[in-house]
GUTORVO-942947 format. One line per 5 residues: number of its first residue (from 0); their letters; for each residue z negated, x, y negated of C-alpha. Coordinates in nm, 2 decimals. Layout:
% GUTORVO-942947
NUM	a	Z:X:Y | ...;
***
This chain:
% GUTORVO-942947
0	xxxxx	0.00:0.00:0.00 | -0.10:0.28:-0.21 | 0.25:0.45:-0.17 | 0.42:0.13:-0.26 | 0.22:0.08:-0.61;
5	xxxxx	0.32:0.46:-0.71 | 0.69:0.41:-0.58 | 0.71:0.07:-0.82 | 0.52:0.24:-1.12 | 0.79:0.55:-1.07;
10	xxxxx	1.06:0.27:-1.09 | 0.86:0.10:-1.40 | 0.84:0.44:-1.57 | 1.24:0.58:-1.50 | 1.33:0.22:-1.66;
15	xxxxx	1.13:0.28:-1.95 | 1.23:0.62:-2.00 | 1.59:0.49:-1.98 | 1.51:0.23:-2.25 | 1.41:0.49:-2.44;
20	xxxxx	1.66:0.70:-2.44 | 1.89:0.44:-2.51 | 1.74:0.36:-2.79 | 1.73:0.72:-2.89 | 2.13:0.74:-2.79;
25	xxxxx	2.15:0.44:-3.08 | 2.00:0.63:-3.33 | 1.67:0.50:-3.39 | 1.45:0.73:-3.61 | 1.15:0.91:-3.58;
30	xxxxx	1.01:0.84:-3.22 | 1.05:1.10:-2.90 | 1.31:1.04:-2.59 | 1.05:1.00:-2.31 | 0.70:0.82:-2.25;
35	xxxxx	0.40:1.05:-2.24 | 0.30:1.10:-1.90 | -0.08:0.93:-2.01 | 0.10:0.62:-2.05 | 0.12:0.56:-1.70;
40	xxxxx	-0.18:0.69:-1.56 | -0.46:0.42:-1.47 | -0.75:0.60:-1.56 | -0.61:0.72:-1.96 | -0.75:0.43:-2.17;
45	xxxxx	-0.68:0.58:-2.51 | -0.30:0.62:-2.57 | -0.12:0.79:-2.90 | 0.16:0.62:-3.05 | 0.32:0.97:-3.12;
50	xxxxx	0.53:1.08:-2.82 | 0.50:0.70:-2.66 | 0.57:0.46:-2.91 | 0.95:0.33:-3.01 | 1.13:0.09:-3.24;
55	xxxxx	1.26:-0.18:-3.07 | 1.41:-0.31:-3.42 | 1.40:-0.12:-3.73 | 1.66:-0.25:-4.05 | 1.86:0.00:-4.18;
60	xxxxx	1.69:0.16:-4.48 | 1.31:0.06:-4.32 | 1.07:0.39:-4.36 | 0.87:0.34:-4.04 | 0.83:0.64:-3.88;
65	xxxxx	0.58:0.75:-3.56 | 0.40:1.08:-3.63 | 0.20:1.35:-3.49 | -0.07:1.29:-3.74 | -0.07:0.93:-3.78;
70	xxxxx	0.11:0.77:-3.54 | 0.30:0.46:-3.67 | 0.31:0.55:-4.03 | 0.52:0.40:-4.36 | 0.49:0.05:-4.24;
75	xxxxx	0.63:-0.17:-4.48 | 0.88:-0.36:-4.30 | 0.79:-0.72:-4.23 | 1.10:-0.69:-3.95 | 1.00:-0.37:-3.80;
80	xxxxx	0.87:-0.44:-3.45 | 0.70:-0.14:-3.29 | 0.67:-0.07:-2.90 | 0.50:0.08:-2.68 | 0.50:0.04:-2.28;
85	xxxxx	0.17:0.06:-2.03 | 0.18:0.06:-1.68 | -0.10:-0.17:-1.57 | -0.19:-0.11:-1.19 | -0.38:-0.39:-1.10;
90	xxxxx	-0.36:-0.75:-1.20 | -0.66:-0.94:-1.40 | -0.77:-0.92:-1.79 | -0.60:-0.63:-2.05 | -0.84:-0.53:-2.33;
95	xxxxx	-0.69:-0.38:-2.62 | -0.80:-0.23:-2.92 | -0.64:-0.04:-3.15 | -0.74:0.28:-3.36 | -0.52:0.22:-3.70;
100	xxxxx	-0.64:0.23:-4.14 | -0.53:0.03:-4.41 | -0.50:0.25:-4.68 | -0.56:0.27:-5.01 | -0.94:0.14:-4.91;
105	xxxxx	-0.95:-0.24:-5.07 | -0.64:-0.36:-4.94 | -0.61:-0.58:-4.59 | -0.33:-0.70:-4.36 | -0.23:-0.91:-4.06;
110	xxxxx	-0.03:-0.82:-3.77 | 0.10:-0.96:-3.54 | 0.02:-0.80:-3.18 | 0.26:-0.91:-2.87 | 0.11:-0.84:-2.52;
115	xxxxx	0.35:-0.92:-2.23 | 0.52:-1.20:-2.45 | 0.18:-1.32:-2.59 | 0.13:-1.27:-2.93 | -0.21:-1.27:-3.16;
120	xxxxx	-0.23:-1.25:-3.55 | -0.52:-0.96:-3.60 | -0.66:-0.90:-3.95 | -0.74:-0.57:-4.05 | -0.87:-0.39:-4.31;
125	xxxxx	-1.06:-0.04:-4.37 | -0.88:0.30:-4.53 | -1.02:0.51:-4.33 | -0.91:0.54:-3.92 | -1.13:0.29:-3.72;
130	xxxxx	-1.15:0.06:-3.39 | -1.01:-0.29:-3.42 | -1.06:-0.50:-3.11 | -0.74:-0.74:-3.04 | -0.85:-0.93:-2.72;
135	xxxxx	-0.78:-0.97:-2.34 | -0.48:-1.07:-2.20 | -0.37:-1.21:-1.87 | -0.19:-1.00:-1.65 | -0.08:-1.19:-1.32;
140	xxxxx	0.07:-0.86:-1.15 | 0.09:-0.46:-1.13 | 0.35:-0.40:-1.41 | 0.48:-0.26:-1.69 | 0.38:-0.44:-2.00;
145	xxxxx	0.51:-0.38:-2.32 | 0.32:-0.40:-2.61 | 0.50:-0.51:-2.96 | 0.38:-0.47:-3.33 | 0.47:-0.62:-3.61;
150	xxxxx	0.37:-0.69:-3.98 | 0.30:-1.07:-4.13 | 0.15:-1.01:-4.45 | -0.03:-0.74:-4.68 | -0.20:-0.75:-5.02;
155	xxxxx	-0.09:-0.33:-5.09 | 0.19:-0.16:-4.99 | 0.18:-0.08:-4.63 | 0.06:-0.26:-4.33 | -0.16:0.02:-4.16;
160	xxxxx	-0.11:0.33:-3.99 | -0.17:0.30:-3.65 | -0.26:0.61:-3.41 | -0.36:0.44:-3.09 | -0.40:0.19:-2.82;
165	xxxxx	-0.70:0.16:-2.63 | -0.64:-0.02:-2.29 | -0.93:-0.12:-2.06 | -1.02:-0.39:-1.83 | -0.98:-0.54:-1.48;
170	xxxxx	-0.58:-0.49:-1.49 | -0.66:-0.12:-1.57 | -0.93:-0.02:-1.35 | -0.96:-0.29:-1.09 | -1.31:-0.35:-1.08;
175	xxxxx	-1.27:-0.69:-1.25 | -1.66:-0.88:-1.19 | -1.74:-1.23:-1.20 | -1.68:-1.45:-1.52 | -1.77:-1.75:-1.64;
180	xxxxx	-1.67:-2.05:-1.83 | -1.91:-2.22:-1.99 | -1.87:-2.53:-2.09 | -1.99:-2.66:-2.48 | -2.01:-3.00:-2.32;
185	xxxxx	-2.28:-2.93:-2.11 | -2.44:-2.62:-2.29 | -2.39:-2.65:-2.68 | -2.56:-2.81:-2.97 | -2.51:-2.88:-3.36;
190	xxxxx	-2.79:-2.64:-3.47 | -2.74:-2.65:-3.81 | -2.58:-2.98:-3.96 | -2.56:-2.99:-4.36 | -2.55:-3.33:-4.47;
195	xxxxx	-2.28:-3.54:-4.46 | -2.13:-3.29:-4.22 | -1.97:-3.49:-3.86 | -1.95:-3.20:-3.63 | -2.05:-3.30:-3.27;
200	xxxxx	-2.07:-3.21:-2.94 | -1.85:-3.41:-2.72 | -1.71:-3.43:-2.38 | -1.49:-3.16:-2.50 | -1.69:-2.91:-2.66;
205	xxxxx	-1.74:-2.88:-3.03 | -1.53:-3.13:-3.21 | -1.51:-3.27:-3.57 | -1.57:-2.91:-3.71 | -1.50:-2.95:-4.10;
210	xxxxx	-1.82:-2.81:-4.26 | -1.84:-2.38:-4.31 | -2.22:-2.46:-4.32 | -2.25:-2.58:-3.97 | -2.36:-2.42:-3.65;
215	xxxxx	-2.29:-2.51:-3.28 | -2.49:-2.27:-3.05 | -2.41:-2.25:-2.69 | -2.68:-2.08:-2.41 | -2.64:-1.93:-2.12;
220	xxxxx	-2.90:-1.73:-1.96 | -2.83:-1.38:-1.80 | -2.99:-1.22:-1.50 | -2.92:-0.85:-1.63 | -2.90:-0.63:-1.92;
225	xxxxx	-2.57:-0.45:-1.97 | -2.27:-0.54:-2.16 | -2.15:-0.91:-2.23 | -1.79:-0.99:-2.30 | -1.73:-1.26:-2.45;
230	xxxxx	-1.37:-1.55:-2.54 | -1.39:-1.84:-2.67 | -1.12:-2.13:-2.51 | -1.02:-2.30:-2.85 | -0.72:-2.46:-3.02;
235	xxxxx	-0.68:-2.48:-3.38 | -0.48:-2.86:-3.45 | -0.23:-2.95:-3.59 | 0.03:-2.66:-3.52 | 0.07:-2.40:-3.81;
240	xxxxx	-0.30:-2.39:-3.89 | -0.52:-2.10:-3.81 | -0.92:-2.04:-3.88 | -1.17:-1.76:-3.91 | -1.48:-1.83:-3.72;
245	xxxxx	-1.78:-1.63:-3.71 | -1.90:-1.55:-3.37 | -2.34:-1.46:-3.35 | -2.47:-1.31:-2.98 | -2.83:-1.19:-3.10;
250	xxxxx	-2.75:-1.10:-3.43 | -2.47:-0.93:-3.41 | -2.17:-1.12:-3.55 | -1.74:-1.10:-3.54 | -1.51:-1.27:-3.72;
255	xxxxx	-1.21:-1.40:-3.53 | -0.89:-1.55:-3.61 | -0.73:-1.86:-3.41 | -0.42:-2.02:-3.44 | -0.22:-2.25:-3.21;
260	xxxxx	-0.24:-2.59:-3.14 | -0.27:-2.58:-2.76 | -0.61:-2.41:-2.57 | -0.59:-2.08:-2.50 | -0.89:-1.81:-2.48;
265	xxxxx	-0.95:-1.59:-2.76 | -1.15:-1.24:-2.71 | -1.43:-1.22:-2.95 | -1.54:-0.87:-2.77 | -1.86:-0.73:-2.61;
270	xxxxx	-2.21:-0.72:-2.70 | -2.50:-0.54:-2.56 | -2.80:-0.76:-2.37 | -3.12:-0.58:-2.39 | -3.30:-0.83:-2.24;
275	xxxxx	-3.24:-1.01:-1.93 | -3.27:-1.45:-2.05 | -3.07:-1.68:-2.25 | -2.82:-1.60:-2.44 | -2.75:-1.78:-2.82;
280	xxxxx	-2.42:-1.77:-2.94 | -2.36:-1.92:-3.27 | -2.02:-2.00:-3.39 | -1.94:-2.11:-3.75 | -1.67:-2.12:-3.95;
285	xxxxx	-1.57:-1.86:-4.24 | -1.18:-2.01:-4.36 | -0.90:-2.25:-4.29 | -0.55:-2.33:-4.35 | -0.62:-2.67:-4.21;
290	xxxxx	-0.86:-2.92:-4.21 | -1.03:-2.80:-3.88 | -1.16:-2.47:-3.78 | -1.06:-2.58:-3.48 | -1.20:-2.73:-3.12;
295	xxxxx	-1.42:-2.49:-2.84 | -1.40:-2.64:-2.54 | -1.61:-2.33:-2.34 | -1.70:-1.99:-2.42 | -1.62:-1.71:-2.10;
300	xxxxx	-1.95:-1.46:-2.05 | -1.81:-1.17:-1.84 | -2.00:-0.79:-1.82 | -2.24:-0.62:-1.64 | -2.50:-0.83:-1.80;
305	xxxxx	-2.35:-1.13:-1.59 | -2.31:-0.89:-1.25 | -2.58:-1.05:-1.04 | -2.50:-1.44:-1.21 | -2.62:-1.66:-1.47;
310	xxxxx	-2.73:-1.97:-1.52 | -2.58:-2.29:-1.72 | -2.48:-2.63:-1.64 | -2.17:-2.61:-1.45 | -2.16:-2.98:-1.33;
315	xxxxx	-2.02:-3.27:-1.55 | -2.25:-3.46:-1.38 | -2.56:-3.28:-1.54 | -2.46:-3.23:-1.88 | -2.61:-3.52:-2.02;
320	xxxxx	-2.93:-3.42:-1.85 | -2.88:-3.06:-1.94 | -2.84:-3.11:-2.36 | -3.18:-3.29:-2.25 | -3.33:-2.97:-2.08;
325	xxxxx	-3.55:-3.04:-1.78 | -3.83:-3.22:-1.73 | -4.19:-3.09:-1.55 | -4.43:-3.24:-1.44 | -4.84:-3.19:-1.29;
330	xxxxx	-4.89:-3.36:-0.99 | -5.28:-3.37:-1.04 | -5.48:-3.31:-0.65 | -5.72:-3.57:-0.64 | -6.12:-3.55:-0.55;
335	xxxxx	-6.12:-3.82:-0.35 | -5.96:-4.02:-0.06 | -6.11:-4.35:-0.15 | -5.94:-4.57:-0.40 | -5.92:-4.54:-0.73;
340	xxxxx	-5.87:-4.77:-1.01 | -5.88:-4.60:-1.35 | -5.70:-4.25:-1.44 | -5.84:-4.11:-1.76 | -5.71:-3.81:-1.92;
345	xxxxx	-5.68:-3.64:-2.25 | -5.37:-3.50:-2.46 | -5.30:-3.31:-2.73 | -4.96:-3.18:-2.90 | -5.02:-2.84:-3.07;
350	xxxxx	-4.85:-2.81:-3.43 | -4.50:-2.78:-3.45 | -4.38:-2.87:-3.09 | -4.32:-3.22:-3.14 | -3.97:-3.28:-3.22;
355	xxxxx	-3.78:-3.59:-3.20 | -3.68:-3.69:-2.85 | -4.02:-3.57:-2.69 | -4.21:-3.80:-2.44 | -4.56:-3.66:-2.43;
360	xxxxx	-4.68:-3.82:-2.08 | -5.07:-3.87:-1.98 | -5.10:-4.11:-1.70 | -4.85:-4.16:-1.45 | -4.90:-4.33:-1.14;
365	xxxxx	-4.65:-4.42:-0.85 | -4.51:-4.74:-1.04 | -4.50:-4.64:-1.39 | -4.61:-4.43:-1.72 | -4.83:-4.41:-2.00;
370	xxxxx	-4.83:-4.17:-2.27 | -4.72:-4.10:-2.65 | -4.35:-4.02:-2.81 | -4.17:-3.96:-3.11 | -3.87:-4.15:-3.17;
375	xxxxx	-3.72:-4.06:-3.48 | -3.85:-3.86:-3.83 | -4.04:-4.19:-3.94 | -4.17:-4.36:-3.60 | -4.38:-4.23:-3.33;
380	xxxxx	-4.45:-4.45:-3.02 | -4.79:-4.48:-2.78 | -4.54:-4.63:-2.42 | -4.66:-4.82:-2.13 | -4.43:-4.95:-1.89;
385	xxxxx	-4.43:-5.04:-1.54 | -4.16:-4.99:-1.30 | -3.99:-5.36:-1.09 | -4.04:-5.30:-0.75 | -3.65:-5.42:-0.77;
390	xxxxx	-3.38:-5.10:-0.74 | -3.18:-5.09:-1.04 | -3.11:-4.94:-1.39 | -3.01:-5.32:-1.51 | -3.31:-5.53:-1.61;
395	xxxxx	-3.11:-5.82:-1.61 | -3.02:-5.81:-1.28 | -3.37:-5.83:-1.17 | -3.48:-6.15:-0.95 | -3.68:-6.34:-1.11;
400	xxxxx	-4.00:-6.29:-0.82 | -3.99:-5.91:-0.87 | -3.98:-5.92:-1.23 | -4.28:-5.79:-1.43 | -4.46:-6.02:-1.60;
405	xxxxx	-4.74:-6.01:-1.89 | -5.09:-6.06:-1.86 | -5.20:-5.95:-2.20 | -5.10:-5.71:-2.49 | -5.26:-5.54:-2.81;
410	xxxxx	-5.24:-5.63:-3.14 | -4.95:-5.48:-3.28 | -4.76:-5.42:-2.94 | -4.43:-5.52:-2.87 | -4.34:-5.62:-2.53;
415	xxxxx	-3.98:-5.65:-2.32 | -3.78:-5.44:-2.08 | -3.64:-5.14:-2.00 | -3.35:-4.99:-1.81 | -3.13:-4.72:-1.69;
420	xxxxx	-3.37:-4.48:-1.54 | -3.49:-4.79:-1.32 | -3.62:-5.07:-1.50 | -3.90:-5.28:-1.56 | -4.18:-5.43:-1.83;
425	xxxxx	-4.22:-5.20:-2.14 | -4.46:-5.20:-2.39 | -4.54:-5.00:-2.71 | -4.73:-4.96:-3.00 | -4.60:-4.80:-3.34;
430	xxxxx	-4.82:-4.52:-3.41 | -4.83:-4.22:-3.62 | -4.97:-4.01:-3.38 | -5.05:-3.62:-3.52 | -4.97:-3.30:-3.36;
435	xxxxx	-5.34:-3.08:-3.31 | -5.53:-3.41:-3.24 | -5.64:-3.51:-2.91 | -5.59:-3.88:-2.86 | -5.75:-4.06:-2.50;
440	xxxxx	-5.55:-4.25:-2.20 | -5.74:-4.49:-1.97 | -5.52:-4.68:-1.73 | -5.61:-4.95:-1.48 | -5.47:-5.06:-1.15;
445	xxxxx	-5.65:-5.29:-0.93 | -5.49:-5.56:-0.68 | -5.53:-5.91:-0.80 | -5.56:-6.05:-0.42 | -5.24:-6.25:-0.42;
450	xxxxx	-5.02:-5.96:-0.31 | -4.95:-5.84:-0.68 | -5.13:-5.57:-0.88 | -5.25:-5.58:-1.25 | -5.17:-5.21:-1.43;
455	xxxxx	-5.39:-5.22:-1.75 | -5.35:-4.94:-2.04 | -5.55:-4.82:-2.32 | -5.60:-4.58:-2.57 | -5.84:-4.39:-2.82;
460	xxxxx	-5.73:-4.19:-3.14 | -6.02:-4.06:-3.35 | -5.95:-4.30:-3.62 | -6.07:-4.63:-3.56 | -6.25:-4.45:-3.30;
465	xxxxx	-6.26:-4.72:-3.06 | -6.03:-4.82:-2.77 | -5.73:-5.02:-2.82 | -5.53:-5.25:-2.53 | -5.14:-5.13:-2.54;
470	xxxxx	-5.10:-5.42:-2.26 | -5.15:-5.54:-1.89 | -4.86:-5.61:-1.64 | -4.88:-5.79:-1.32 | -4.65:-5.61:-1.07;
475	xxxxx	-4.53:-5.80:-0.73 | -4.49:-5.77:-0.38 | -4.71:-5.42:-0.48 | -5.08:-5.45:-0.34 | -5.27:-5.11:-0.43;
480	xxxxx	-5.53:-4.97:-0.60 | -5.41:-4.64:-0.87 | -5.18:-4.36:-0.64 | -5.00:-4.06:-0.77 | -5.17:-3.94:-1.05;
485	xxxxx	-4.97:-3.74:-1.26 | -4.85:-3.57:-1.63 | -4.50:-3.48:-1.75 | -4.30:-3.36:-2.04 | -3.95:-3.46:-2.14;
490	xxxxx	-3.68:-3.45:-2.41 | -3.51:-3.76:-2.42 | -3.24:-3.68:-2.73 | -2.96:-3.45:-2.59 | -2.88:-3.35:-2.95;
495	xxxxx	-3.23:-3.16:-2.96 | -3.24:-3.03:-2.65 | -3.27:-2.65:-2.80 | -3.60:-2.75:-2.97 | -3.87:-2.64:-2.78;
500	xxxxx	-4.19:-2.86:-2.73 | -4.52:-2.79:-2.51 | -4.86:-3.00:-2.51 | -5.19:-2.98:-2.35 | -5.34:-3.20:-2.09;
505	xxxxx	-5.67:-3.20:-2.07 | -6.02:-3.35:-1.88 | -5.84:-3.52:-1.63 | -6.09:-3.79:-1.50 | -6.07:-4.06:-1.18;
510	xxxxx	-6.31:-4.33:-1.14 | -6.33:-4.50:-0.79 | -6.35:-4.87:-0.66 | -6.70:-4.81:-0.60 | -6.78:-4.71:-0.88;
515	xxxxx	-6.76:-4.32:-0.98 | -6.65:-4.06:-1.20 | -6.51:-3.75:-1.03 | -6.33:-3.50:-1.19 | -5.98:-3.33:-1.14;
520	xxxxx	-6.00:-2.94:-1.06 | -5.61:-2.90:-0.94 | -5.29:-2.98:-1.01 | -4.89:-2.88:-0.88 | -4.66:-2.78:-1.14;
525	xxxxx	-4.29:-2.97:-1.05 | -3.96:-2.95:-1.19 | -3.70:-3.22:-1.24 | -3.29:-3.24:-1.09 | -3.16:-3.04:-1.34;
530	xxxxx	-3.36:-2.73:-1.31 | -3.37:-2.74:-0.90 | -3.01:-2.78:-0.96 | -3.00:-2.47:-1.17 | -2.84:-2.62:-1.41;
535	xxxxx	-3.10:-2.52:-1.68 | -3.46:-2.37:-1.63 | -3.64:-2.34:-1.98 | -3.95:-2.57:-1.84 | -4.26:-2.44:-1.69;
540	xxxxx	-4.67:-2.55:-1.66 | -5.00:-2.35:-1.66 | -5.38:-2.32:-1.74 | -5.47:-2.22:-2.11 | -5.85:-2.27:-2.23;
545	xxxxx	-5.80:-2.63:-2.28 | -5.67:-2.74:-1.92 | -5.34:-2.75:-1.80 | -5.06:-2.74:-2.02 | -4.65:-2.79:-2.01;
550	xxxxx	-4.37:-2.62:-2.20 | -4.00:-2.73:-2.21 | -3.67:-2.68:-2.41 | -3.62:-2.40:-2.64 | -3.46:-2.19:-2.41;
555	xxxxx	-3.75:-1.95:-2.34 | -3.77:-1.67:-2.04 | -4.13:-1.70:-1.85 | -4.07:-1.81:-1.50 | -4.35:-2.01:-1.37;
560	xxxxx	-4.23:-2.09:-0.96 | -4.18:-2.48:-0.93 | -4.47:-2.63:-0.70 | -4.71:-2.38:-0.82 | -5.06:-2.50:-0.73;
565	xxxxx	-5.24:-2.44:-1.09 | -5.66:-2.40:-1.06 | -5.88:-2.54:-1.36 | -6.27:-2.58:-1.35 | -6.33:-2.84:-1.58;
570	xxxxx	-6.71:-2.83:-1.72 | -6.66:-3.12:-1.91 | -6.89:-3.45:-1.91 | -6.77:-3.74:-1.75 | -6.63:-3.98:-1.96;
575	xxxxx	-6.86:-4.26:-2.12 | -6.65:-4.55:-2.10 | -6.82:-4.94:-2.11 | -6.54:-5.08:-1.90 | -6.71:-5.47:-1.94;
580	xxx	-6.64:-5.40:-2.36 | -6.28:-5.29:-2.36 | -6.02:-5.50:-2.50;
***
């Protein structure tokens, strides 16, 4: 095989010494009969446009000529178009760069670069000789590929000079690596959004982006440190219109031009990972021709740093529940074997981790939830609700005899139904809960005797100081005393799933049918779908000084192993609770 690939590239470089002297024959000025015997070798990255470069169109009376010194030099020419061929040994990505100047300092162009009959406009700038990455390109087979150059505008009087090519990549050394598309769908938010501004993030990645002043950010997390490459997939609509668009990867940013109307991938270049853990990449828009910067369907991670995998939502399925982040959850070990009828426990937000779309959870049980969210900037919500024993996500299409019906609510609580993720009776009461206060949760679950069971809730804040019903539900065909006693923490606004939000759950209390208070000393940490799916795994529980605690979104780094078993001796009194007195 190996004797086949050097008799083809022998072929590949006799024709291309051939064209050249052609060329030559037609008296072309100021480039050398024959390629430079680097230009074919594999392992020679950085190539000279002196002795290897040619015009493969030059006007009579153009001054481009290819120098020792400075390579391509006296570029003027709008309709000069300057060559150069490199045998590429392997198929996969081409990454080009290009060592070149724009002199006098102050002045800039744009060039068009042509890689195997794909062409991307470059803007340069700089007088003194410098790197200027171009991207990766496609290359489907070993080949000669020939690389064109020519000018589209200029604010001084040449172009550049340009001294080399740097070629790199899969398609030159063959040890291509994984990559990976990540989708803005299921991995990207609106970060910053000035107001009146309608970017989004939709089922096809960013979308609507008008507004230089907003941000989309898209995560993925790493497993190594090491280099990351990174493209964007983008299109830039309608046809004719290009962008700039600033490209961030942990505070390191590059500006990159797009243009053309259909997808294709754009090479923004590589960045160094010092840590292993999510990534941020932050795009934003610098200029336009057009209305749009343009739309990103997926950024492509590729580099060491992704050599042993990464981890982002690669399902459609999941990327609803993945702009939420996942959900965890303490299954708390209870003291007891006999039944129980009330779950107490105690919870408290710390300052600043309450954004909107958090569901602070304190008393779960096997057919339902009771805790304390915040729905938008002005309302915040203490929830009850109770679970049909009826499968389905559509309240309406529950039978009438497994419906849940009211026994009693709370002034000020507002009763009806839920659905989607099951369904069932819902109650809540408007409240402006604070973060760094601990508010009280008492719930209630005794069988009535008629083969239904009555799930009672209520709650304590500081101020009145005294405990208030949220409401009691009669459940049927469900005869049980108080099972499954647990906590969680979700996010349930996939816009602000890249806030983070943690809270603490503390003095966890069961009192049993016969009439005592034991405490709660253990409890197993659990994770939702979409981190066992790996789909995202910024969630994890522990012990602090106040109890347990739980931590999701924000795309932090600490593992904590899902079904950890967490210890906590709780010194704590017993609650004092006159059940015969409460509302």
């Amino acid at each position: 095989m190996k004797q086949l690939l050097f008799f083809m590239f022998g072929i590949a470089m006799l024709l291309s010494c051939q064209k050249n002297q052609a060329i030559l024959d037609a008296g072309s000025a100021g480039q050398l009969s024959n390629l430079d015997a680097s230009v074919m070798s594999a392992t020679s990255t950085e190539i000279p446009l002196y002795g290897n470069a040619y015009f493969t169109y030059k006007a009579s009376g153009a001054y481009e000529v290819i120098t020792s010194s400075n390579g391509l030099a006296n570029w003027t020419s709008a309709s000069t178009i300057t060559s150069i061929d490199v045998a590429v040994p392997y198929a996969g990505n081409l990454d080009l760069k290009l060592i070149l100047k724009v002199a006098p300092d102050g002045n800039n162009s744009v060039i068009k670069v042509t890689v195997d009959g794909v062409s991307q406009n470059v803007a340069i700038s700089g007088g003194t000789f410098h790197e200027v990455t171009v991207g990766s390109f496609s290359i489907s087979s070993p080949k000669t590929v020939r690389i064109d150059f020519q000018g589209v505008s200029k604010t001084g009087g040449y172009y550049a000079d340009l001294s080399h090519i740097i070629v790199d990549g899969s398609a030159m050394n063959g040890s291509s690596g994984p990559s990976y598309e990540v989708a803005l769908a299921g991995n990207a938010f609106i970060t910053t959004l000035p107001g009146g501004a309608s970017e989004l993030i939709g089922s096809n990645g960013l979308a609507n982006w008008t507004n230089g002043g907003a941000i989309a950010s898209a995560y993925v997390r790493v497993n190594d440190t090491g280099k990351l490459s990174l493209s964007l997939r983008a299109k830039v609509a309608p046809s004719g219109n290009s962008s700039v668009v600033k490209v961030t990867v942990n505070g390191t940013s590059q500006n990159l031009n797009m243009s053309g109307s259909s997808y294709q991938d754009y090479y923004v270049g590589e960045f160094d990972i010092d840590t292993p853990g999510y990534v941020r990449v932050d795009l934003q828009g610098v200029s336009k021709t057009g209305s749009y910067f343009g739309d990103v369907s997926h950024i492509i991670v590729g580099g060491s740093a992704v050599a042993n995998g990464v981890v982002y939502s690669d399902d459609p399925d999941y990327y609803y529940w993945a702009r939420r982040g996942p959900s965890c959850h303490l299954g708390y070990t209870l003291p007891t074997s006999s039944d129980v009828s009330y779950y107490y426990c105690e919870l408290e937000v710390p300052s600043g981790q309450d954004p909107i779309g958090s569901y602070f959870m304190a008393d779960g049980f096997s057919q339902g939830y009771f805790g304390m969210q915040v729905n938008s900037a002005s309302e915040r919500r203490i929830l009850f609700s109770v679970w049909s024993p009826y499968s389905t996500d559509d309240p309406s299409s529950i039978p009438e005899d497994y419906k849940i019906t009211l026994n009693r609510k709370g002034t000020g609580v507002t009763v009806g139904e839920f659905g989607n993720e099951g369904a069932g009776g819902q109650s809540y009461l408007v409240y402006n809960w604070s973060s760094a206060t601990t508010y009280k949760f008492l719930l209630k679950g005794v069988p009535d005797g008629t083969g239904k069971t009555d799930f009672t809730a209520w709650f304590y804040a500081p101020s009145p100081g005294s405990w208030q019903l949220i409401a009691s539900f009669k459940r049927p065909y469900t005869n049980t005393y108080l099972k499954g006693f647990h906590s969680f923490l979700e996010n349930f606004s996939p816009d602000n799933g890249y806030h983070g939000r943690t809270a603490n759950y503390k003095n966890q209390w069961v009192y049993t049918a016969a009439g005592s208070w034991m405490k709660v000393n253990a409890a197993k940490f659990t994770v939702d779908g979409t981190y066992s799916a790996n789909q995202r795994i910024d969630a994890m529980g522990g012990t602090n000084s106040y109890g347990y605690f739980l931590q999701n979104g924000g795309f932090f780094n600490t593992i904590v192993a899902p079904n950890t078993v967490l210890n906590y001796t709780n010194t704590a009194s017993a609650p004092v609770i006159n059940f015969s007195t409460l509302p």
